[in-house]
C-alpha positions, -999 to 999 in steps of 0.1 A, spaced: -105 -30 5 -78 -13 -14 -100 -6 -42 -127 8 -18 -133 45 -22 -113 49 20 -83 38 3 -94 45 -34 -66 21 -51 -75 13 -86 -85 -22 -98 -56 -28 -118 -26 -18 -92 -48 -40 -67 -42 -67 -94 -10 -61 -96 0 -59 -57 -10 -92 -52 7 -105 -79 -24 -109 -102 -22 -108 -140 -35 -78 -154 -45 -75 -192 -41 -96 -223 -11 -119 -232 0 -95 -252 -3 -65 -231 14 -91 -204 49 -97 -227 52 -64 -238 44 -42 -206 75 -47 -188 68 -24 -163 67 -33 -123 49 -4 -117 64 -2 -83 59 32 -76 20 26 -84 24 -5 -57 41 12 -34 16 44 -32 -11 13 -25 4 -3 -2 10 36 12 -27 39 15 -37 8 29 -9 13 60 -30 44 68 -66 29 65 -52 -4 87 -32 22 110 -70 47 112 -89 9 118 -64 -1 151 -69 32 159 -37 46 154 -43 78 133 -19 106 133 9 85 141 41 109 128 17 136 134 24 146 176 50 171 191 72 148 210 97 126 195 86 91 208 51 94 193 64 105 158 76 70 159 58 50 136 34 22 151 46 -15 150 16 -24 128 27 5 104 63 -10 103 54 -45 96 30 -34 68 60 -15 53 86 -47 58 60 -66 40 54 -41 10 90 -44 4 92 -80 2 66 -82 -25 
């Protein structure tokens, strides 16, 4: 789904988060790039379409403190991005 048009990742950072390779061999030895921030924005996304699917939209978005908290889904997604 992260290349659906809710989330609107494109096909080549999807690739690329999941640790897919993307392009030729030669584009492979001499693109060097992690393109982390291009990840990162992903994985971004996708938090907030899994967060809108449990239902948990607008988290970080209320008055009071304790619900500006983020969401224990939200959290693990993040811990997990950072991993990768």
């Amino acid at each position: 789904m992260l290349t659906s048009e809710r989330v609107g990742v494109s096909y080549e950072v999807a690739e690329r988060v999941i640790a897919h390779l993307v392009g030729s061999a030669v584009s492979r030895v001499y693109d060097r790039n992690e393109y982390l921030r291009e990840k990162r924005a992903a994985l971004d996304a996708w938090a907030n379409e899994l967060a809108m699917i449990v239902g948990e939209a607008g988290v970080g978005v209320a008055d009071d403190d304790s619900a500006c908290r983020e969401s224990s889904a939200r959290r693990r997604i993040k811990a997990c991005a950072k991993n990768c």
